[in-house]
C-alpha positions as CSV (number, residue, x, y, z in Angstrom):
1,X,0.0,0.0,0.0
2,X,1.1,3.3,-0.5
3,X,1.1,5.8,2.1
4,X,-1.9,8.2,0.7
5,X,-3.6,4.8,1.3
6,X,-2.9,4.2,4.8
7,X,-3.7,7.9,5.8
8,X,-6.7,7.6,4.1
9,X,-7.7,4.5,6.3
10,X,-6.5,6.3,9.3
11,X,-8.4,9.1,8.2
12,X,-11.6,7.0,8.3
13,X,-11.1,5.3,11.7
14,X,-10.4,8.8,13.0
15,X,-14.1,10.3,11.5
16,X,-15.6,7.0,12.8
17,X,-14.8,6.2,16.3
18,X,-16.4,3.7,18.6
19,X,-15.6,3.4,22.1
20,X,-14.2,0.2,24.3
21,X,-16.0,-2.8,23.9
22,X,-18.4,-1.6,21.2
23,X,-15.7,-1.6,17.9
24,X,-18.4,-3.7,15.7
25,X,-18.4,-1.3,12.6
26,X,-14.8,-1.0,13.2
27,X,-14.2,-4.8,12.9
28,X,-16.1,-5.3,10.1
29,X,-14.4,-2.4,8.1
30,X,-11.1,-3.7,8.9
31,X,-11.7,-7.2,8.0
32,X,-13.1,-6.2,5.0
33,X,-9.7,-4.8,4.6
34,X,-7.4,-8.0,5.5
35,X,-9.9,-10.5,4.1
36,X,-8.4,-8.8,0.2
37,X,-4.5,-10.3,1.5
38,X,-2.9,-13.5,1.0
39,X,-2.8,-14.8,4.8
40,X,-3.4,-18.2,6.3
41,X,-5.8,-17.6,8.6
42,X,-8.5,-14.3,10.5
43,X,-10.5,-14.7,13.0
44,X,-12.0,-12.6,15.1
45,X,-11.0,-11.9,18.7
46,X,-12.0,-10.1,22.1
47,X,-15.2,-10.1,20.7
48,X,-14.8,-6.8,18.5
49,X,-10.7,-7.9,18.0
50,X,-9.2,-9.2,14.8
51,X,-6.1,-11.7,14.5
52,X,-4.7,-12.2,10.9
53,X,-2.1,-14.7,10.6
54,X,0.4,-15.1,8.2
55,X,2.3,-18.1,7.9
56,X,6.0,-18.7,6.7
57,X,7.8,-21.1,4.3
58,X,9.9,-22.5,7.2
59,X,10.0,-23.0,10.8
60,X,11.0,-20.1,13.0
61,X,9.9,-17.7,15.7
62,X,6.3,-16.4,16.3
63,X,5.4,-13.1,16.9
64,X,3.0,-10.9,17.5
65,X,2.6,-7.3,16.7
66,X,-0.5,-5.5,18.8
67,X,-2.7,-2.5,17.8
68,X,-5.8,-0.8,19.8
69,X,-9.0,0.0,17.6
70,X,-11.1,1.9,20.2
71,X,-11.7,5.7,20.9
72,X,-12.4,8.0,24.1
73,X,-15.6,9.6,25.1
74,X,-14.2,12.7,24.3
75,X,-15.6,15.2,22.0
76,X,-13.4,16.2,19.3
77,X,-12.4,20.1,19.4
78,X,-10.8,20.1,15.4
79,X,-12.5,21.0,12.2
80,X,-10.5,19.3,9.4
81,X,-12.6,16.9,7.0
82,X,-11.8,13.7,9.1
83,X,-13.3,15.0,12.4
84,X,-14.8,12.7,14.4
85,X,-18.9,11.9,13.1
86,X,-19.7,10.3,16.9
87,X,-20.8,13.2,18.7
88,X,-18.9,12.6,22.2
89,X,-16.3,10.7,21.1
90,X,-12.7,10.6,19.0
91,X,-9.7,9.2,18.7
92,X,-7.4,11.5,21.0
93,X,-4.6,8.4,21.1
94,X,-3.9,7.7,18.1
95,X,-5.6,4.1,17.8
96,X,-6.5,5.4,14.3
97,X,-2.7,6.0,13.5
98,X,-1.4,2.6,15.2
99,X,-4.2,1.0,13.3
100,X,-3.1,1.9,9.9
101,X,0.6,0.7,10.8
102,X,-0.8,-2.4,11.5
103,X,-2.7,-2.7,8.2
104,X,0.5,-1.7,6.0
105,X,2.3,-4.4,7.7
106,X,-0.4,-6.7,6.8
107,X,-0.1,-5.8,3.3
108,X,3.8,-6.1,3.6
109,X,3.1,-9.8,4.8
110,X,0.9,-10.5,2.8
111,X,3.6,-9.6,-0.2
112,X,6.5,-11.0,2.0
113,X,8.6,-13.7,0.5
114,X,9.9,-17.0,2.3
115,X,9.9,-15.1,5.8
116,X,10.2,-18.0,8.4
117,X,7.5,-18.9,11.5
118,X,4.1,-17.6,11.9
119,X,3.1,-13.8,12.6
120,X,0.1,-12.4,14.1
121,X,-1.2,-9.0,13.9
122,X,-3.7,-8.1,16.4
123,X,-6.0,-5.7,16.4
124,X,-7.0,-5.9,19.7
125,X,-10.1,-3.8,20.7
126,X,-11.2,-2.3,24.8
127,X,-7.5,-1.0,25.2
128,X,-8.7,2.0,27.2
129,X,-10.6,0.2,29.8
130,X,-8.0,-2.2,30.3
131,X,-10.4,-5.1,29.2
132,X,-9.1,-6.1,25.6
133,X,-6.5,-8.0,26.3
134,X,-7.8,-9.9,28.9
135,X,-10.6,-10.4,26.6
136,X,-8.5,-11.8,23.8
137,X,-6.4,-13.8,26.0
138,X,-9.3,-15.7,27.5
139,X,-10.8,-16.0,23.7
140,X,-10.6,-19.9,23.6
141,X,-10.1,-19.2,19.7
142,X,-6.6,-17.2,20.6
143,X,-4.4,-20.2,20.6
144,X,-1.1,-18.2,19.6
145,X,1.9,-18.8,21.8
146,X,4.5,-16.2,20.8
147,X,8.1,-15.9,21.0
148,X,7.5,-12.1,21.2
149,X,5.4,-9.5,21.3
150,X,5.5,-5.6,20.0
151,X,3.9,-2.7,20.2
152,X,4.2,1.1,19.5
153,X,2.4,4.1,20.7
154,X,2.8,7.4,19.5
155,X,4.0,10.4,21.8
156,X,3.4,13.5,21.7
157,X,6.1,16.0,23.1
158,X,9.1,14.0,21.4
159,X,10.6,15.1,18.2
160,X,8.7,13.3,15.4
161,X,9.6,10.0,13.7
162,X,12.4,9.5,17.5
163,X,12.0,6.2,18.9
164,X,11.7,5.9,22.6
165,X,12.1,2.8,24.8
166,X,14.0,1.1,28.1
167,X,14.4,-2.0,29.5
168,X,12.0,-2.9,32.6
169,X,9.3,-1.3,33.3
170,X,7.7,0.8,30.2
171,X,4.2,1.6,31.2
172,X,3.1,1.9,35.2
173,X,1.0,-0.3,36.6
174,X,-2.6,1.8,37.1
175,X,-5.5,0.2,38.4
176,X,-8.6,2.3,40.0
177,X,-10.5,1.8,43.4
178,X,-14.2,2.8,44.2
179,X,-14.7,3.2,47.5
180,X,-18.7,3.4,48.6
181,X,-19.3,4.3,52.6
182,X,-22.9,4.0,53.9
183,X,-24.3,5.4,57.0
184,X,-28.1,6.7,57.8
185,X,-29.3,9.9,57.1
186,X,-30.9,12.5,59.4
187,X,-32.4,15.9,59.5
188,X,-29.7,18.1,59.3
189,X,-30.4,20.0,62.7
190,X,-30.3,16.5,64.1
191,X,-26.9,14.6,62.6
192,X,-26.5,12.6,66.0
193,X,-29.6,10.8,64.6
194,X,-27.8,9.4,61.8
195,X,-24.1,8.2,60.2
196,X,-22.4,11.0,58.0
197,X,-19.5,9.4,56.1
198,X,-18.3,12.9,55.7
199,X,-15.3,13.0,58.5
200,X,-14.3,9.3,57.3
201,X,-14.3,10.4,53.8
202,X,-12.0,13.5,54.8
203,X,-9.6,11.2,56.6
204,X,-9.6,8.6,54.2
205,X,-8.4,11.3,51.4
206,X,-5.9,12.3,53.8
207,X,-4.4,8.7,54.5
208,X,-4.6,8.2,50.8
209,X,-2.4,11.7,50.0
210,X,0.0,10.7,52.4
211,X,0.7,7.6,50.7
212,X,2.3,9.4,47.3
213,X,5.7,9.6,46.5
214,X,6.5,10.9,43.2
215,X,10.0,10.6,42.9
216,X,10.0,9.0,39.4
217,X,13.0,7.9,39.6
218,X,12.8,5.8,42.7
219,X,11.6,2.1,42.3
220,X,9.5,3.2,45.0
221,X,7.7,5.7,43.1
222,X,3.7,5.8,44.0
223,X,0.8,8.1,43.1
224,X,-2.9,8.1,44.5
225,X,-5.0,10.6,42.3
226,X,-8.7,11.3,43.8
227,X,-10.7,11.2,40.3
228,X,-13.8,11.8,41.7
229,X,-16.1,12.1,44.8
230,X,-19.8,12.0,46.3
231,X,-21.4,13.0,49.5
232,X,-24.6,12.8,50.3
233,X,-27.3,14.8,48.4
234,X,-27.8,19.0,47.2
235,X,-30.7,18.7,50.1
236,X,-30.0,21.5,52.7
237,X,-32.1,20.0,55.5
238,X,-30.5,16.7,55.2
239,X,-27.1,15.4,56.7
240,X,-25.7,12.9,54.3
241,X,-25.6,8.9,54.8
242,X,-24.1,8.3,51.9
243,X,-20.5,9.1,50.4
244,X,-17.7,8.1,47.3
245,X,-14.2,8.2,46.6
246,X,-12.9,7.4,43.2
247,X,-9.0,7.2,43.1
248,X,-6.9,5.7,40.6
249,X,-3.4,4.5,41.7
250,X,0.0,3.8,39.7
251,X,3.3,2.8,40.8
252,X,6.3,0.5,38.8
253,X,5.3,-2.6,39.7
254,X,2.3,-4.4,39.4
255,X,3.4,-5.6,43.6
256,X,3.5,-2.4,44.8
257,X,-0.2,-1.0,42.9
258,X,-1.6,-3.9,44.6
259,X,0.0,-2.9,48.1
260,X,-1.0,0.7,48.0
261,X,-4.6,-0.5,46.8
262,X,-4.9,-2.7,50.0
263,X,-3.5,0.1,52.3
264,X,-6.3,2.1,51.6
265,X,-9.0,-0.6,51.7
266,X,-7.4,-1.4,55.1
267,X,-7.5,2.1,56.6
268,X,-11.0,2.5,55.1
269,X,-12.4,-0.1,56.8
270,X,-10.7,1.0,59.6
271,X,-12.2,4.2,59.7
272,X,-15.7,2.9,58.7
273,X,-15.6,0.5,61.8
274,X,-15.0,3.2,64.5
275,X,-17.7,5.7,62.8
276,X,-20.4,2.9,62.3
277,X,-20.1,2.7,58.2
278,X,-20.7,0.2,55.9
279,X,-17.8,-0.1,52.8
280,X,-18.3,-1.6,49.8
281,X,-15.1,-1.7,47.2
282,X,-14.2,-2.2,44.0
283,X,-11.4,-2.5,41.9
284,X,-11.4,-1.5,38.2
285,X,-9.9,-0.3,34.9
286,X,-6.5,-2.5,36.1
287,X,-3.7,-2.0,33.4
288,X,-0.6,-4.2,34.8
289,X,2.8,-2.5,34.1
290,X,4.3,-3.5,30.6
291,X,7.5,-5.1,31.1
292,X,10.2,-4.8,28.2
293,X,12.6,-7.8,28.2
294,X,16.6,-7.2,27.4
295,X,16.2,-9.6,24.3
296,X,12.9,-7.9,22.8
297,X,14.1,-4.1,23.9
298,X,17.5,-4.9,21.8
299,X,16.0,-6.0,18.5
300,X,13.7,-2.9,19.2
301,X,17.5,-0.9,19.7
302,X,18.9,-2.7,16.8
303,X,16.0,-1.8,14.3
304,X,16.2,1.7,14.8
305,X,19.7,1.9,14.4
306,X,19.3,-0.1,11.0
307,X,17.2,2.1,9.7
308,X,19.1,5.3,10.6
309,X,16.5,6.7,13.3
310,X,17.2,8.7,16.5
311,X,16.9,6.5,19.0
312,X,16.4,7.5,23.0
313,X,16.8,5.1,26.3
314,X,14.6,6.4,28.7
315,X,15.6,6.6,32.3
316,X,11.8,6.5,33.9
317,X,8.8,4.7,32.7
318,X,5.8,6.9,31.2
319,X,2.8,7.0,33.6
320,X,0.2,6.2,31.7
321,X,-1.5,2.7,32.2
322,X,-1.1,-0.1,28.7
323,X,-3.1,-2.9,29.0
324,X,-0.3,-4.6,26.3
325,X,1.2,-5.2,30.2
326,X,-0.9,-8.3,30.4
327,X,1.0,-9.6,27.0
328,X,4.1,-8.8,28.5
329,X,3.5,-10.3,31.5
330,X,2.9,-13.9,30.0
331,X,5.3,-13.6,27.0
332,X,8.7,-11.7,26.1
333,X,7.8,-8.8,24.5
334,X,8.6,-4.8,24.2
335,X,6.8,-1.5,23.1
336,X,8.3,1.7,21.5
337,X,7.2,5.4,22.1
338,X,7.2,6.5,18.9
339,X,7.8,10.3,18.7
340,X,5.1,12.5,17.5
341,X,6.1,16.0,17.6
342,X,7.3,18.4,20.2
343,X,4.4,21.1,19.6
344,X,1.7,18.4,18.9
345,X,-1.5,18.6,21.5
346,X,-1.2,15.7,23.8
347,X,-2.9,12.3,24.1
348,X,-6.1,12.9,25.2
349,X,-6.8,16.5,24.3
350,X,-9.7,17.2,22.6
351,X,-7.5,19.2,19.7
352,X,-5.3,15.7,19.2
353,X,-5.1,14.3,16.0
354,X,-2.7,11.6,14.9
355,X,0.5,12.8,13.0
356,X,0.7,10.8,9.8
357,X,3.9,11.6,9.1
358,X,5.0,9.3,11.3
359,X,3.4,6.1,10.2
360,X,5.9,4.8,7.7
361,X,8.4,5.5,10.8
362,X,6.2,3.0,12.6
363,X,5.9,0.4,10.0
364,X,9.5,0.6,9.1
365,X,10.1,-0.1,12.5
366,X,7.9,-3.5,12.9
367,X,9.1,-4.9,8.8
368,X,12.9,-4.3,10.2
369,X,11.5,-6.4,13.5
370,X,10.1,-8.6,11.6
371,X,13.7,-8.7,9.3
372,X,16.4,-9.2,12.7
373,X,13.9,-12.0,14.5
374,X,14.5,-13.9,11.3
375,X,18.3,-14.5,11.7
């Protein structure tokens, strides 16, 4: 494919966006797509996924190569021809742009000639939620057991076409905790009548503030973000019985996410116990930290430096939560930042749009991959 081709793809996705879970119209437009290639087998995955396989003319490794196909319910602030049709919501990650590597790869494959082992390319949908690859992964009709897995995301604030990576940890591990306390109302000139979570909602936000420490560079490193909060009701003659805390929490390691999650559960309950509350919990969006392993990381090094690009090692993982982490953590794998411009809006920003400058950057990147696993 040429590259007006692939931008006009990416173009499409982008003025069509469908959020986690819900990628139907996406799946069929991009199987309509792969089913015109010469690859041994598609099926589709996650329930709105896709895996095309192609197969080689001798034994060798298997890979995979991973791409997200949903949006954000964001509404999209641009006014170029490919805006967004779905009022509240767009593509402000650049899912559309990954997307469209993916497919040129799949038309490189499909033109490939005696490349050994299998490859599968995954379009893998519900990346934002942190469901899709759990999803595809407990798809009895995933049977793929890579050698290694790779993925790319674009970033914003990097010069463009730069490839970013480390060793280690690559992505933080984020998961988010709802926390729901339940007393009794009362008239408000009578609270002693009734439970107000109020002061146990103010400690607990305390405890949970104390708990951050955001030196990035430390393994250490932990931060508890409160997202969102309720108490009671905008009813002036009643004291609240009723209160929420939203928080999502990252840190390095999947361990240490799971130890500051239970501090807080602990000193909630402890709290909700000596003001007579009830606590309910739950534990959601959970996007394990993606781990890079020496042997993927260096054909990711090597590839770069093959095909001439700037290349940048990292000293600190990137914040933001990957659910490609849960791929990592069962196979050898790595993912790339890919570098989308220093002045370009950032992920998530309702001006974002995808560079696509950068794509053949991208898919260079995964056909050199592709080209080093081979020897």
């Amino acid at each position: 494919m040429e590259l007006s081709e692939l931008q006009q793809i990416r173009k499409y996705l982008h003025a069509h966006p469908e959020l986690s879970g819900k990628e139907f119209s996406t799946q069929e437009y991009l199987k309509d797509l792969l089913s015109t290639l010469n690859f041994f087998k598609l099926i589709k995955v996650g329930g709105t996924g896709l895996a095309v396989f192609f197969k080689g003319t001798e034994p060798g490794p298997k890979l995979m190569f991973r791409t997200e196909i949903d949006a954000l319910p964001i509404q999209e602030k641009n006014s170029f021809d490919h805006r967004s049709k779905t009022k509240g919501v767009s593509h402000k990650c650049g899912h559309d742009g990954h997307c469209s590597i993916l497919i040129g790869l799949s038309d490189y494959l499909s033109s490939a000639q005696n490349f050994k082992g299998e490859i599968c390319l995954l379009f893998q949908p519900a990346e934002e939620t942190g469901k899709g690859a759990e999803l595809v992964l407990n798809d009895e009709k995933f049977e793929f057991e890579p050698d290694f897995v790779f993925a790319l995301h674009n970033l914003p604030g990097f010069e463009k076409g730069k490839i970013i990576s480390r060793t280690g940890s690559f992505t933080a591990s984020v998961q988010s905790l709802i926390l729901r306390f339940e007393g009794s109302t009362s008239h408000a000139s009578e609270p002693e009548k009734g439970v107000n979570p109020g002061l146990c909602i103010a400690e607990t936000i305390s405890f949970s503030s104390s708990l951050n420490f955001q030196e990035v560079h430390s393994d250490d490193f932990a931060l508890v973000t409160l997202v969102h909060s309720v108490l009671g009701e905008k009813a002036y003659g009643v004291s609240a019985g009723y209160g929420e805390l939203h928080f999502t929490l990252r840190s390095w390691s999947n361990v240490k996410t799971e130890e500051l999650t239970a501090k807080i559960i602990s000193k909630a309950m402890d709290l909700c116990n000596f003001y007579g509350l009830k606590l309910n919990f739950e534990i959601l969006e959970k996007f394990e930290a993606t781990i890079n392993s020496q042997e993927a990381f260096d054909f990711v090094k090597k590839a770069a430096d093959n095909l001439g690009l700037t290349f940048e090692e990292i000293e600190t993982p990137f914040r933001f939560g990957e659910d490609f982490g849960l791929f990592t953590n069962k196979f050898q794998g790595a993912m790339f930042g890919l570098g989308a411009g220093i002045s370009t809006p950032a992920l998530h920003a309702e001006d974002y749009d995808y560079p696509d400058e950068i794509t053949p950057v991208g898919l260079n990147m995964f056909k050199e991959i592709v080209t080093i696993t081979q020897s």
